[in-house]
C-alpha positions in Angstrom: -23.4 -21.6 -23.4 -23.1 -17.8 -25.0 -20.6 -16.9 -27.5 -19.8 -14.4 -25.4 -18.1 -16.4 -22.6 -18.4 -13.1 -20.4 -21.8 -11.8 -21.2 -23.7 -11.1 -17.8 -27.1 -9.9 -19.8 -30.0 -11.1 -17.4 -28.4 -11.6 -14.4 -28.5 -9.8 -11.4 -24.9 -9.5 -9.2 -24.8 -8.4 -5.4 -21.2 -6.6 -4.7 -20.3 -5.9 -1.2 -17.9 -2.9 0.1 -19.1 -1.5 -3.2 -18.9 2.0 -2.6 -14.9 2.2 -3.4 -12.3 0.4 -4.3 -12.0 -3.3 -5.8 -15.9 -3.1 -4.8 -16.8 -0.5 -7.2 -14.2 -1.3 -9.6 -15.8 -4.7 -9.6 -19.4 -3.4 -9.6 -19.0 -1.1 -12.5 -17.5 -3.7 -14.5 -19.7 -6.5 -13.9 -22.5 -3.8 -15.3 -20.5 -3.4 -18.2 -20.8 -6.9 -19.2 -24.6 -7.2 -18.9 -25.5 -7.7 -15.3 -27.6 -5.9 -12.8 -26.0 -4.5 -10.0 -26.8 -4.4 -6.5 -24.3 -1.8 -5.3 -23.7 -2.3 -1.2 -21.8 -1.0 1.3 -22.5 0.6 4.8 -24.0 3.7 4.2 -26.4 4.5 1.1 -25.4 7.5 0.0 -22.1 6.1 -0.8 -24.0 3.6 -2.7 -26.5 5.7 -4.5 -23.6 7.9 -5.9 -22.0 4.8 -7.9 -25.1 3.2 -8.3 -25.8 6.5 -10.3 -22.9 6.7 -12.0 -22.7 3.2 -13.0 -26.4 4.0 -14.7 -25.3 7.3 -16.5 -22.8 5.2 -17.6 -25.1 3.5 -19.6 -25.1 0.5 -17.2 -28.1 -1.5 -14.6 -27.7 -0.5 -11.1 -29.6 -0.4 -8.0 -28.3 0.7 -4.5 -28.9 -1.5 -1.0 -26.9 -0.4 2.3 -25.8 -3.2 4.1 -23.2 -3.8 7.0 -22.1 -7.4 6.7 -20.7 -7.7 10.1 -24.3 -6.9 11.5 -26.9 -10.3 10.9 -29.8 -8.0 10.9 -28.6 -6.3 8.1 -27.9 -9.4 6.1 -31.4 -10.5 7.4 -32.7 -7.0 5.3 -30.7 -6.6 2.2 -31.5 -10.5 1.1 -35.1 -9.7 1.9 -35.1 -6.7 -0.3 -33.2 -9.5 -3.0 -36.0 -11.8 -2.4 -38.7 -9.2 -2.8 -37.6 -6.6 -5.3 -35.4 -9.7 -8.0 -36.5 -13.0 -7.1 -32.6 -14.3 -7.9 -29.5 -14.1 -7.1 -26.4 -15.1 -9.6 -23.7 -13.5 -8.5 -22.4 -12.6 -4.8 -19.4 -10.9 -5.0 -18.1 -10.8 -0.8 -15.4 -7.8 -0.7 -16.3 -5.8 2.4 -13.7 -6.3 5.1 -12.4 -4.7 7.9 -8.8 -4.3 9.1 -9.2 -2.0 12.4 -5.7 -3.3 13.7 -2.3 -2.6 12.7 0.4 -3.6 15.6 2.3 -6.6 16.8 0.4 -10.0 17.5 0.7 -10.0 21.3 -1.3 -6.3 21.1 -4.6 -7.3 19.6 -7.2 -6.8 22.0 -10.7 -8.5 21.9 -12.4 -5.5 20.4 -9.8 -5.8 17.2 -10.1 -9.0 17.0 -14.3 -9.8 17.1 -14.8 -6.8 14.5 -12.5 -8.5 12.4 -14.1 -11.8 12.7 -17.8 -10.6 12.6 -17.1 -8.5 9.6 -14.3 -11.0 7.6 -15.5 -14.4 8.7 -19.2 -14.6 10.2 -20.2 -11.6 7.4 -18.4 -13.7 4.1 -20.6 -16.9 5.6 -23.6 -16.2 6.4 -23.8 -13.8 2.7 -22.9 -17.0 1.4 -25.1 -18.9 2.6 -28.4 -16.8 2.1 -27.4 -16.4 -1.9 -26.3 -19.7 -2.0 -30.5 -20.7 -0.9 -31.7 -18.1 -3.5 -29.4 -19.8 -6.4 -29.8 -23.2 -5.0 -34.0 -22.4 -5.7 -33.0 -20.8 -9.1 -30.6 -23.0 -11.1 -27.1 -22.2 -9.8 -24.7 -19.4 -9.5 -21.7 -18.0 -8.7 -19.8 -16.6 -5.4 -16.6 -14.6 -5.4 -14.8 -14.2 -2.7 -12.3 -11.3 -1.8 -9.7 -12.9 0.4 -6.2 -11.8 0.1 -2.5 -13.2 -0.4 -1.8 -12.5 3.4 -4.8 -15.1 4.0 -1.3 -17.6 2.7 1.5 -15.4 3.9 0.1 -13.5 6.8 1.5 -9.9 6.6 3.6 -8.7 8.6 1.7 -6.4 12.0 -1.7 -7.6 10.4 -2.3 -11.0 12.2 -5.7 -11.2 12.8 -6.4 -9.7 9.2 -4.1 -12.3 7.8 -6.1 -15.3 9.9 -9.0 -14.0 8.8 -8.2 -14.1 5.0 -7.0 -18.0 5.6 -10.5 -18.6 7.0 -11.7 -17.5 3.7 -9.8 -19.6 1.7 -10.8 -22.1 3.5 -14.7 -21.3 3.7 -14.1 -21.0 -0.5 -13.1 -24.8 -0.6 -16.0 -25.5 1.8 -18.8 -24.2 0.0 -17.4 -25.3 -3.0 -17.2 -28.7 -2.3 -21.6 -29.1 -0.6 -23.2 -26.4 -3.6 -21.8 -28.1 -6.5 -24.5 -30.8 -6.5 -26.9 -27.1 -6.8 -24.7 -25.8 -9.9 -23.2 -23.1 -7.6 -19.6 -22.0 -7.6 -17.6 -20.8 -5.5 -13.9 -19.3 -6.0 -11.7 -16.6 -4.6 -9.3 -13.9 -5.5 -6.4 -13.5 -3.6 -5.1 -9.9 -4.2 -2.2 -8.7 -3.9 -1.1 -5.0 -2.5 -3.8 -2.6 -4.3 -4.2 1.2 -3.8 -7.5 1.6 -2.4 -8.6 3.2 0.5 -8.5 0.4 2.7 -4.7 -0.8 2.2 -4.1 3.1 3.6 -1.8 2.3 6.6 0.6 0.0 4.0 0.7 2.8 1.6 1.3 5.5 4.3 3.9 3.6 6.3 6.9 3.9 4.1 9.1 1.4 5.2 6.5 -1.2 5.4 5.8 -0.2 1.2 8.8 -0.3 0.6 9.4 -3.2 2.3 6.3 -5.1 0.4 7.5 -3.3 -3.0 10.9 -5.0 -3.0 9.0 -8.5 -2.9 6.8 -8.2 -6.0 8.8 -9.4 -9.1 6.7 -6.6 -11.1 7.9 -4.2 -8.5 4.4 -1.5 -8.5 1.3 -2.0 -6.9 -2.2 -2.5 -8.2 -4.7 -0.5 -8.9 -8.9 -1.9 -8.3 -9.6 -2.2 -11.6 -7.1 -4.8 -12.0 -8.5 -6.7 -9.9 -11.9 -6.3 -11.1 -11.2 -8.5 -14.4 -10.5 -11.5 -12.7 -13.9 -11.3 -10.5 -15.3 -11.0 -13.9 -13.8 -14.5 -14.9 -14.9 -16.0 -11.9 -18.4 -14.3 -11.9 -18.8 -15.7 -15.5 -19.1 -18.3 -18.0 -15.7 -18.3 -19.2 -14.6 -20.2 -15.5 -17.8 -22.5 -15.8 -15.5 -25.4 -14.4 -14.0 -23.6 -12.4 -14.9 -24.2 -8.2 -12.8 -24.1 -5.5 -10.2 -22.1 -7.2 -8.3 -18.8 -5.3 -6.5 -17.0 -7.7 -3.2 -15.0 -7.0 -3.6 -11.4 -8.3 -0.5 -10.3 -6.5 2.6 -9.1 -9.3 4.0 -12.4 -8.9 4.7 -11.9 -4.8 4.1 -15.6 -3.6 5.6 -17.1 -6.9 
């Protein structure tokens, strides 16, 4: 095992919803610690930019645009893996979708399937084509992005919430069949973040404020607190760690 329990020299790290947020905050991190980053999001400009940054940074990147909530895209960017790396050691699942903000009984199918394709059927089947490409190279590791709604759905965002729980679920699963292949697989759970995404809580006063008044450290997050704990998990330092979802939240579900 290195000295350096977080050392990510040699490795090569595919980070989805890359092109902002916990994504990039993640992806520019994991290059600082050594890895090679595949920076990947759904349009490729997006992901050239912080793929460029991240190099004049001083850092390995490399840019791949992927949708995860299309299969024929997944099909693509782990063919262009395969082809252009030969491994895989690190997925890092973090794009999502929350298209619906409203009361339970007003989610209509079209809310409801982009959510699923995108949160549930996109996080599994990413998993599952890097999980064959560490399985043939030694092992791995898998982070996934769920959220602390996937254990206390918030409030107006049901399906997003259901969706989350899915993941902490599909965590445990693929934790429990890839050890036996040296591949790990562990979530962070975040907690209210300011990042483009979480918009509509930010924007929506009383809903903030509402949140705010929950957290015991009473402030929000910003991505690159996040990013440290995907480090962990990505890492040596958590090499008995599988199966673990890690509350990143200011203390909210304590």
């Amino acid at each position: 095992m290195s000295k350096n329990l977080f050392d990510l020299s040699g490795r090569v790290a595919l980070v989805t919803g890359a092109s902002r947020g916990i994504g990039e905050a993640t992806a520019r991190l994991l290059a600082q610690h050594g890895a090679h980053v595949i920076v990947s999001s759904r349009k490729q400009e997006a992901c050239d930019e912080v793929a460029a940054s991240i190099r004049e940074e001083g850092g390995d990147a490399s840019a791949f645009a992927c949708h995860v909530g299309a299969m024929e895209q997944i099909t693509a960017i782990f063919e262009h893996v395969r082809a252009t790396h030969g491994r895989l050691d690190i997925l890092v699942n973090n794009a999502a979708t929350n298209p619906y903000f409203g009361h339970i009984l007003d989610t209509d199918l079209g809310a409801y399937t982009k959510t699923a394709d995108v949160n549930i059927r996109g996080y599994f089947f990413m998993s599952i084509e890097a999980g064959k490409l560490m399985r043939d190279n030694g092992g791995g590791a898998i982070v996934n992005v769920a959220s602390i709604n996937g254990v206390s759905p918030g409030n107006m965002q049901a399906i997003y919430s259901i969706t989350k729980g899915a993941v902490i679920n599909m965590t445990k699963a693929f934790a429990k069949e890839c050890a036996q292949h040296n591949i790990r697989c562990n979530a962070l759970l975040p907690g209210l973040t300011r990042t483009k995404f979480a918009s509509a809580l930010f924007e929506n006063e009383d809903v903030r404020k509402g949140v705010m008044t929950s957290i015991p450290m009473q402030r929000h997050a910003e991505p690159e607190e996040m990013a440290g704990t995907i480090i962990y998990l990505a890492s040596d330092a958590s090499s008995y760690a599988t199966g673990t979802c890690v509350n990143v939240d200011g203390g909210l579900l304590a």
